[in-house]
Each structure stands twice: as C-alpha cells, then as structure tokens.
N, C-alpha and C positions, 0 to 999 in steps of 0.2 A: 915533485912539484907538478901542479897540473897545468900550469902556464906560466912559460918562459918567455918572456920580451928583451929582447937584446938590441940596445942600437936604436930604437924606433924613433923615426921622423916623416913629418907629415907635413908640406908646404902646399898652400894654396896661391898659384902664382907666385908672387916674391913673398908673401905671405909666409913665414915661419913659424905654424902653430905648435906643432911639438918636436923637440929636439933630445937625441941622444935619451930615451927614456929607458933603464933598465931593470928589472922589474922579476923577482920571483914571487907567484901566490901559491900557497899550500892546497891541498885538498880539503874541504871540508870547511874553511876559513870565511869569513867577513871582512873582504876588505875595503872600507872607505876611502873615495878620492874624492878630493878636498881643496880649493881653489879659488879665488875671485870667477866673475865672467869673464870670457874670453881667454881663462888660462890654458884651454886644452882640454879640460875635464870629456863634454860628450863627443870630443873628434878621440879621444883616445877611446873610449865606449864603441865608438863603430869600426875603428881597427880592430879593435879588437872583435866584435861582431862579425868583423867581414864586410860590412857593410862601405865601409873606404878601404881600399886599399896604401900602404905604407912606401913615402918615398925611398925611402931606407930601414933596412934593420928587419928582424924577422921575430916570429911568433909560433912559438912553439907547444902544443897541446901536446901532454904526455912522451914531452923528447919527440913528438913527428912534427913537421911547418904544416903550418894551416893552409898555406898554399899548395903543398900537394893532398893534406887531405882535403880540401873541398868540402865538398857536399856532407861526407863524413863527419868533420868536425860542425855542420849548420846543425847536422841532426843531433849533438851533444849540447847542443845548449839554448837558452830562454832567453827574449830580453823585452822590457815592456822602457818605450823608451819616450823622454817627456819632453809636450810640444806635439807631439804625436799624436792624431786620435787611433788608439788600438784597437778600439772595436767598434761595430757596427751599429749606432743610435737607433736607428729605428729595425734594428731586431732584438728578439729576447735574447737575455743572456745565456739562456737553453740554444737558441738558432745561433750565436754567434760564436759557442762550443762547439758544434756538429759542424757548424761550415769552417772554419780554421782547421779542426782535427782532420777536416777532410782533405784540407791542403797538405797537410803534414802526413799523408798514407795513411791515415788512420781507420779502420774498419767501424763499422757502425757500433757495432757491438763494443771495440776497446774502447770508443768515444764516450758510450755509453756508463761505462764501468769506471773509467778514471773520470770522467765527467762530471759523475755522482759522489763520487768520492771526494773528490778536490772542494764541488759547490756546500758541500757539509764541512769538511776543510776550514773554509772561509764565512762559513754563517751564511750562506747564498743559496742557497738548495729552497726555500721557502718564496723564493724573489727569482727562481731561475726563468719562469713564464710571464715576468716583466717585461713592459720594451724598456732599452738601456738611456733610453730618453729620460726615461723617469727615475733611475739612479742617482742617488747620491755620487758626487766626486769620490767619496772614499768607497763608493761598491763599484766603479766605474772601475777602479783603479785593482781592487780584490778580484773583478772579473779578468782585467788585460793579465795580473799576474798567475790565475787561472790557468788560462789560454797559452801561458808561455808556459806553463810546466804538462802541458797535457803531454808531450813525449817522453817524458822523464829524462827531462838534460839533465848532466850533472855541474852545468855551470848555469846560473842567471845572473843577467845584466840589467840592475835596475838605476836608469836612469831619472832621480829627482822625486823616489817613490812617494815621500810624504808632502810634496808640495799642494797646498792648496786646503791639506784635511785639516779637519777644528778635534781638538783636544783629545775626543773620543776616538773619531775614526785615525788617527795616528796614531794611540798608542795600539788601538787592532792590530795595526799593519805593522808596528814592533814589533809587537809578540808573536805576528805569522811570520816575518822576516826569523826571527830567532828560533823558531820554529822550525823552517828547511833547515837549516843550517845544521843546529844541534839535534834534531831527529831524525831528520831526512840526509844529512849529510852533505846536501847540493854549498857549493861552493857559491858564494853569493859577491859580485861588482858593483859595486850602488855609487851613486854621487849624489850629494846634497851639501846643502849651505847650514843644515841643523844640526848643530853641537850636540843635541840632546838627542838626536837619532844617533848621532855617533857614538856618542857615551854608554849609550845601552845596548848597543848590537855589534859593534866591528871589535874585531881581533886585533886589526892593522890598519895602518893610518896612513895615507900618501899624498904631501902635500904639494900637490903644482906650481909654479910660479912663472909666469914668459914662458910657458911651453916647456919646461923642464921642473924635471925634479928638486924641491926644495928641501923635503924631508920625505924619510919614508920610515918608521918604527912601529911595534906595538904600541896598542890604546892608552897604560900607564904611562909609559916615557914620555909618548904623545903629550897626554893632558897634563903633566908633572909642568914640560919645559913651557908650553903655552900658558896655562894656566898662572904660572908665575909672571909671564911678558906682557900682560893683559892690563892697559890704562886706559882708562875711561874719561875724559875730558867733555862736560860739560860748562857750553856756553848759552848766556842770555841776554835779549836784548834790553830787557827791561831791570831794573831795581827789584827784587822782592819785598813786596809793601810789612812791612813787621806786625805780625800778629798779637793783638794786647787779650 
C-alpha cells in the first residue's frame, strides 16, 4: 500500500468534520472521493497533503507516519487543489514553471527538461510564452497539474480537476488523468461531483457521508449498487398543455 489512514479525525471547534476514517490505496491506483458539500471531501485532501493536520488517527506513506517523514513525504507528492488559484495570471506558463520548479530545488536545467516535456505532455508547449490570463479554464487547469508533477511525486491530489471545463477540455483532462496513472504509474486522489469522471478513470470509489465513510469499493460494485438505487422524481407546476 502506499497510503495507510487509520482512525483519521478532524474537528474544527466542536465542528466534527471527519470521523474514524479508515482507508487503504494501492500504488499505481485512481481513487475517487465522492460526497455531498460539506462531507469532508477537500478537509480529507489536505490531511492528507499535510496541509491540516489530523486530530486523531495517523497516515502512513509506505508503512512510515507522514509526521515523521515531513518534508520527505511533501517532496513525494502533487496537488492542484480547487478554489485555489495555482498559478500565477499574469505570468506565462513558461514563468510560472521556472519559478515554482524553483521553489521545489529544482535546477534550471531539470526545470527546463521536465518543463518541456510535461508542456508537450499536455498540448501546452505552443502556448508556453502565453500570460496565464489569457488561458482557457481547461489550460489554466493542464498548467497547475503541470507544475504539481514537475518533481515527479509519485502521488497527486486532484482536487475538483474537471470543474468548470466544457465538453472538450474534460475529456483532455480524462485521458491526461488516465494517463499518469496507467503509464506513468503516479497514484492519483481526485474528488468530484461528476459520475462521468468517475466512470472513466478511478479503480476505487469512496463514499463520504457526515464526515465518515459510507462506502468504499471498486468502480463496478460501485456503479452496479448505485446505479440500481437511482430515482428520479420530477415535478411541475404547471399542466402540460397536449400537443394535437
């Protein structure tokens, strides 16, 4: 396993947002967390990140606690997270590679190499000398997940990747998500509210409810036991006038 959650709990004042969450992901795996708002979805993303730390319960990368590896475990992994602006509008997506790589130790030259390689990656390599002002939401979004792979985590945390794209640039950002995962190997964390992101990319399905776990299975059992619990109730206020 490459991430082990055991126990996880997260209170904000008497606030009880995630309780008892327990939790194995595989290497190499997609898995989806799934949830109303407010269920816990991106306070579980930044525990996990590191970014909140956990009232309870522990997290374990490769059998070590993320609390003593530290900085170790920041350098294993990616996260482009939503709500968030991840990059820098009025620089090109070229400037907003080189100064991030540069926070991450990154030498000019490996900036340069994985830089190039990622913006062709992603269809960006012709738009790199853009400012990010002038981006599409879906190249906005292809450049943050860029910038979170320039170290080569072997985990990314994508929180709400397809919100906002039209037709075209989500299914991009499909087939790049499915992409790390089954080529590149990276272990990918996503949350979204789109059935149809889930249906085509995750392995594993984890469904939140009050801050705890409601279900957690593979994508077929998944869509098998939903799919069948699924009623649709339309109401109107008006008569429909009958068509002659």
């Amino acid at each position: 396993m490459i991430l082990e959650i055991r126990n996880l709990e997260k209170k904000f004042n008497n606030n009880q947002v995630l309780k008892n969450i327990n939790l194995n992901i595989e290497e190499g795996t997609v898995l989806a967390v799934l949830g109303k708002n407010g269920s816990g979805k991106t306070t579980l993303i930044k525990l996990l990140t590191n970014i909140l730390l956990p009232c309870n319960g522990d997290i374990l990368y490769k059998g070590e606690n993320i609390k003593r590896l530290r900085n170790k475990y920041i350098e294993k992994i990616g996260a482009v997270l939503e709500g968030n602006r991840n990059v820098y509008w009025y620089l090109t997506g070229e400037e907003n590679i080189y100064y991030f790589g540069g926070l991450l130790g990154l030498s000019k030259n490996e900036i340069k190499v994985r830089g190039e390689e990622l913006l062709k990656t992603f269809d960006l390599y012709e738009d790199r000398r853009k400012k990010v002002v002038h981006y599409s939401r879906g190249m906005q979004q292809k450049l943050a997940i860029i910038i979170a792979l320039l170290n080569n985590p072997t985990i990314l945390f994508l929180d709400e990747p397809a919100i906002g794209l039209d037709v075209v640039s989500k299914k991009i950002m499909i087939d790049k998500i499915k992409y790390l995962s089954r080529n590149l190997g990276i272990t990918i964390i996503l949350t979204t509210h789109q059935l149809d992101v889930v249906e085509l990319v995750a392995d594993k399905i984890v469904l939140l409810e009050n801050g705890g776990i409601k279900n957690s299975e593979n994508l077929k059992r998944f869509m098998e036991k939903y799919n069948s619990e699924l009623l649709y109730k339309i109401l109107l206020d008006k008569r429909i006038a009958k068509f002659v």
